[in-house]
N, C-alpha and C positions, 0 to 999 in steps of 0.2 A: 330475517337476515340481520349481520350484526355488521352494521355500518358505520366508519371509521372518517371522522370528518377533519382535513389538516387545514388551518386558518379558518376554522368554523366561527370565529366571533368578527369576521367579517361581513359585511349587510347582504351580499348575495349567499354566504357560505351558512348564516348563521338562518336566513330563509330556508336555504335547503333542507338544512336539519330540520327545520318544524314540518316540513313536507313528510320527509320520510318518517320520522315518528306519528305523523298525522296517519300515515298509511300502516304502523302497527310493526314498524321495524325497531329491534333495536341502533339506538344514536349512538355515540360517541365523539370525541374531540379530543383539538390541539388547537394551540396557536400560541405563535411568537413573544406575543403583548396581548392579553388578554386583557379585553375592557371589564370592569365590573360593573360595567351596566349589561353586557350581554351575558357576563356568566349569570346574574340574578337571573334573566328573564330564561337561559338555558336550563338555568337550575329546576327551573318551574314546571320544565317539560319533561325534567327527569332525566336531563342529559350530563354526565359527567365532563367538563374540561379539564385537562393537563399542559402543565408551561411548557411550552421549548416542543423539539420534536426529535423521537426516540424510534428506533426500530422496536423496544421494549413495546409500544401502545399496539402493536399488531396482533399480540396474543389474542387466538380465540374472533378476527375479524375476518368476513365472507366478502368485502367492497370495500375501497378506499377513495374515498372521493378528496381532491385537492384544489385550494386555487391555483389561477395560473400566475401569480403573484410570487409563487414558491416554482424555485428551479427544477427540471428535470431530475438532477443529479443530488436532491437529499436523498441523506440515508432511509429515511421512513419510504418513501417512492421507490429506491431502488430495492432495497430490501424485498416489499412487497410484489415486486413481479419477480424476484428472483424464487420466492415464494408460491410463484401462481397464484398470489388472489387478483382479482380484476380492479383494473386502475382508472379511474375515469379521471377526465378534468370536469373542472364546474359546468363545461357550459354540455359537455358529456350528458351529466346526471342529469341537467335541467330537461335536455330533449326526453329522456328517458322518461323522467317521471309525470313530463307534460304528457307523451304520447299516450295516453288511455282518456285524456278527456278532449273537450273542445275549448280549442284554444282561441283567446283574444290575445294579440300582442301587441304590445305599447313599445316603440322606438324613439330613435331620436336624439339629439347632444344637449338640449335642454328642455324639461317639462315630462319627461316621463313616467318619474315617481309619482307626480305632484298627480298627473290622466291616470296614471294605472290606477290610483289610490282612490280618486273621484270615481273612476268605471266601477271599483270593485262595491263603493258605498253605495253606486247608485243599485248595481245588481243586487248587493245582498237588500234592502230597504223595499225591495218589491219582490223579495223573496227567493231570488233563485240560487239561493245558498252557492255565492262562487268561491273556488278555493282562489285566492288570491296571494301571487307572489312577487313583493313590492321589494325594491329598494333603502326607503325609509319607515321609522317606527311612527304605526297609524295607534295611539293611543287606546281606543275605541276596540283594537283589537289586542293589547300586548305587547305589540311587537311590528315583524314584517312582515310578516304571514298569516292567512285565514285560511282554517282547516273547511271545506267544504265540498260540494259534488260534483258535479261533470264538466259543469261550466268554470274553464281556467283563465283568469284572467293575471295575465303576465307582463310584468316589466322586461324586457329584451334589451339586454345589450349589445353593441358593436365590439366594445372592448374582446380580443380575443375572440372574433368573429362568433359570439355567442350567438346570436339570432339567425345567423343561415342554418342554425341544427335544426329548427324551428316546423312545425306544417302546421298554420292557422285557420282559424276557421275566417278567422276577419283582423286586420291588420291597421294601424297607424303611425304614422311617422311626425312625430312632432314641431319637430326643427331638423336644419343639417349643419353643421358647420365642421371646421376640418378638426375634429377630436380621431387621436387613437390612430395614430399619422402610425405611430412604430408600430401596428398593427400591420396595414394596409401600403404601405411605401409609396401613396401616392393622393392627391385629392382624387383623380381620377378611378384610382381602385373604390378609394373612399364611396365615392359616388357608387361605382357597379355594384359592390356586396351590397347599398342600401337596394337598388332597383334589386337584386337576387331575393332577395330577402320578402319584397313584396310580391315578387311574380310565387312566391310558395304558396301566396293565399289558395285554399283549398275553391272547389269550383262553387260558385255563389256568392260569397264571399265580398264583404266589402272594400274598400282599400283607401285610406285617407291621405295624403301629400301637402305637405303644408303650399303654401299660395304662392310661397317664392323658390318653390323648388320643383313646379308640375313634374316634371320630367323624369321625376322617379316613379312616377306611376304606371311610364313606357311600356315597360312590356309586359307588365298586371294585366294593363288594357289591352294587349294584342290578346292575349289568351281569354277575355272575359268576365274580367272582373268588375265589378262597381266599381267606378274610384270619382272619389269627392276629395274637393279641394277647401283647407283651412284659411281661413287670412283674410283680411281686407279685399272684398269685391269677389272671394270665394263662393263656393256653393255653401260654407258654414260659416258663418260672419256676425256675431253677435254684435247688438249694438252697444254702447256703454251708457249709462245713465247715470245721474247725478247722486252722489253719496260721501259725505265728506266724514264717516268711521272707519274700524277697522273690519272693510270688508267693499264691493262691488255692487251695482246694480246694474241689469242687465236686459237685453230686449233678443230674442232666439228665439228663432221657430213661432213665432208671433206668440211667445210666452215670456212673462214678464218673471225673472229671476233674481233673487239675492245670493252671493255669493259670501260666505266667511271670512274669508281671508282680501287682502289690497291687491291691486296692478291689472293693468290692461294684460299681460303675461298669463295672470292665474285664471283671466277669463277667456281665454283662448285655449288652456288647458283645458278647460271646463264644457269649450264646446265640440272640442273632441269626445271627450268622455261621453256626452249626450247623442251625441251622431254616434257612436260605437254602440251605447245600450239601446238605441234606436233599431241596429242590427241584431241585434240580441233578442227584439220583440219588447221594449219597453217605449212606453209615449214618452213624448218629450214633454209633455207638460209635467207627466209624474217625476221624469227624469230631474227635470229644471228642480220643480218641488222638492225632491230629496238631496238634491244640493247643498239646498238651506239651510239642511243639518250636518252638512258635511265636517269631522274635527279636524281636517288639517295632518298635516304631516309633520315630525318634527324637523329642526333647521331649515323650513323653508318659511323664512320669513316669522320666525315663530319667538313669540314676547315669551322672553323665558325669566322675566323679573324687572323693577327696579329697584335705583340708585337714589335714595332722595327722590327730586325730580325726574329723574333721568329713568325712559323705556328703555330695555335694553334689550336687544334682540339678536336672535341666534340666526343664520341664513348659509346653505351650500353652496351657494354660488363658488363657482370662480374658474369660470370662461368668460372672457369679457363682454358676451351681450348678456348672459346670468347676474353678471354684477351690474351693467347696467340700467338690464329691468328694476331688478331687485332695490337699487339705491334711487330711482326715478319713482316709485313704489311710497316709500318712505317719505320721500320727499314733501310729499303732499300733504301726510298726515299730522304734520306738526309742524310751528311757527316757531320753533327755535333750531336751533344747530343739529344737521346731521354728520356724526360724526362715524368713519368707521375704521374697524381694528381688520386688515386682511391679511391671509395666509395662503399666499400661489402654492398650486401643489402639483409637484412635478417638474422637475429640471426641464424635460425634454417639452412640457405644452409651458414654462417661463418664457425659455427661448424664444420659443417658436411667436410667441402674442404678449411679452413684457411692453409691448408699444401699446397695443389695445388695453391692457388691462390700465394701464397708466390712465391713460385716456377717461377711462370708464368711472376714475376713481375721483373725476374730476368734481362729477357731479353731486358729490358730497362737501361738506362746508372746511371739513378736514379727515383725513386721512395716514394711516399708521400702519408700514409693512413689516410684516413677521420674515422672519428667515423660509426659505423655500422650503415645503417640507415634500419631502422624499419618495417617500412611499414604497414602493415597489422599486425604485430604482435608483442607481448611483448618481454622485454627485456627477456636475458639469463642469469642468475649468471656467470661470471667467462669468456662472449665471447666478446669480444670489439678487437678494431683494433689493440691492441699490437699480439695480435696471429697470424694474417697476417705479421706484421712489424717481429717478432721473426722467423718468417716461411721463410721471404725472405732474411731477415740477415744471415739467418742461409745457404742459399745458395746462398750465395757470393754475393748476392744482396745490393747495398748502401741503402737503404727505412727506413726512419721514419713516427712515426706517428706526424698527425697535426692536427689543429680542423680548422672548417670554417675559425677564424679569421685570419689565416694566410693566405690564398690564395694568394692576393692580393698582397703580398711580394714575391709570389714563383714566381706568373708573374712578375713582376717587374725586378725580377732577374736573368731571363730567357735571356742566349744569343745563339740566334741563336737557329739551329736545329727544333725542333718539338716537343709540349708540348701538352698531349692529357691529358684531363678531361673525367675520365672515371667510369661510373656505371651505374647503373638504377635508381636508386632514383633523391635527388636534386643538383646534382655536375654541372649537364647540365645549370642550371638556376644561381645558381651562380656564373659560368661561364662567361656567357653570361654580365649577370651584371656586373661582375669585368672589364670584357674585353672593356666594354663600357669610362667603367669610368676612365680605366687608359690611352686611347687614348684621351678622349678629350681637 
């Protein structure tokens, strides 16, 4: 089949593509703004991208998969059903192409990638070759995707109620907090789609809930499900142990663990994943054990070089308890200044938590906000990055705002300590860029 991918150099989009190629289709693409970091890694796969979006790119295509990021009404979408080929959205293809294996799915508003990515290392490390389809780029494997057999372990989103397409074999929920509001029009909906989503788990099936949110496991449990609780005084409750590198030590399941990567965050991550491959038929002790090889994911907390002195780190965050872990994190690992560069992303989740994220940004020594970046959606009248800056001033926070062109000064004048570039949008890439150019 010759399958036709619009915003494929996006992280769910550009997953999908390795799927379907993995399964012996021909790929193809589009997208807006193409990174060249995904076209390289596409190129790899033998998938063609094109700029911009054409009804031209349809010749000779049997499926057209699209995110939902892209309107109803382009011309590529409408064309094609005017055409009769078949039109999925993302979260469309993803049931689709999940439904022939057995499914693991990872939920949640923080920590997802980070457990998808640890399940799928711990799976594939004791062999049971999982296809895995992640969020973020896992080194180890290329990219965000692992071509493998029955066993699927998947990152799930809420975004555009992607996870009610979903029938699992075994299910968890990471965290909840009110993301993806212009989805669901309510905390309250917010809340049912998660409980909907976990009552899918297939019969046997386990069901994880994090500690402060039992209650989404409600009607899992009416029908039969396992369900185990995450967190402090949880049924999965790792202990922490003393480790002052860049990385965790751990006490679970009366197995003593090292974990790679920093923060009480990423070991909670971690004891998910173990309680999941637990269900899966793997011990916890092998599980723990192959943790300790675990690479990481990139932007989560990930040293992507330094300055002089200066570690400089790359991190996704940017929900305010994301930034919170994440700068609480850091904080420990080093005796000079945490400084950090952020970039809110999204007008309508600014609004909604520019108070919290202020707050959150307290916790570093100094802080710098980038203009709001967009994404998917139109400006807001009246929300831009002074309401983060006034939010964190306001609690005793040093933070200004700055626009891109200064970057490149803040590194420069960075000494010592630990300077993390923090968002989802494009702070990661200019980054990277800057960092290049002021070492050579």
């Amino acid at each position: 089949m010759n399958v036709h991918i619009m915003g494929i150099c996006g992280s769910g989009m550009s997953a999908l593509a390795g799927w379907y190629k993995a399964l012996g289709h021909n790929v193809s693409g589009c997208d807006g703004a193409p990174s060249p970091d995904k076209l390289t890694s596409l190129a790899k796969l033998g998938i063609a991208v094109k700029t911009g979006h054409s009804s031209s790119h349809l010749k000779g295509i049997q499926q057209l998969v699209f995110s939902a990021a892209l309107p109803a009404d382009n011309e590529e979408i409408v064309e094609a059903k005017r055409l009769g080929i078949p039109v999925l959205r993302r979260s469309e293809a993803l049931a689709e192409l999940a439904s022939s294996h057995k499914v693991v799915s990872i939920a949640g508003a923080h920590g997802k990638t980070t457990t998808t990515s640890m399940l799928g290392w711990i799976t594939q490390e004791e062999g049971l070759n999982p296809t895995v389809f992640v969020g973020g780029n896992v080194k180890s494997w290329n990219g965000n995707f692992r071509p493998g057999g029955e066993l699927a372990i998947v990152e799930s989103d809420e975004f555009d109620r992607t996870f009610l397409r979903l029938t699992p074999s075994h299910a968890a929920v990471t965290s909840f907090a009110l993301e993806h509001l212009e989805c669901y029009g309510s905390p309250e909906a917010l809340e049912w789609a998660f409980q909907v989503f976990l009552e899918s788990v297939l019969p046997g099936g386990t069901v994880i809930v994090p500690m402060e949110k039992p209650g989404l496991g409600f009607w899992a449990e009416r029908i039969g499900r396992k369900i185990l609780t995450s967190g402090p005084g949880g049924d999965i409750d790792a202990k922490m142990g003393s480790y002052r590198g860049w990385g965790e030590k751990y006490r679970l399941f009366g197995c003593n663990g090292f974990l790679p990567a920093p923060g009480v965050h990423n070991v909670r991550n971690a004891q998910v994943a173990v309680a999941l491959s637990m269900a899966c038929g793997v011990e916890p002790a092998r599980a723990i054990e192959a943790l300790s090889g675990w690479p990481g994911v990139s932007r989560r907390l990930e040293k992507i070089g330094n300055y002089k002195n200066t570690v400089i780190v790359s991190d996704y965050a940017h929900h305010p308890d994301e930034i919170a872990a994440a700068l609480s994190s850091v904080k420990k690992l080093t005796g000079g200044p945490v400084t950090v560069v952020f970039q809110p992303h999204l007008p309508s989740r600014t609004s909604l938590l520019y108070r919290e994220m202020g707050t959150a940004l307290r916790i570093a020594d100094r802080s710098y906000v980038l203009p709001v970046y967009k994404a998917r959606e139109e400006s807001i009248p009246g929300v831009d990055s002074s309401l983060v800056c006034s939010a964190a001033t306001g609690s005793g926070a040093r933070c200004e705002s700055i626009s891109m062109d200064q970057l490149e000064s803040i590194v420069r004048a960075a000494e010592g300590g630990i300077l993390v570039f923090m968002g989802a949008g494009s702070v990661d890439a200019e980054a990277r860029k800057i960092l290049q150019e002021v070492n050579q």
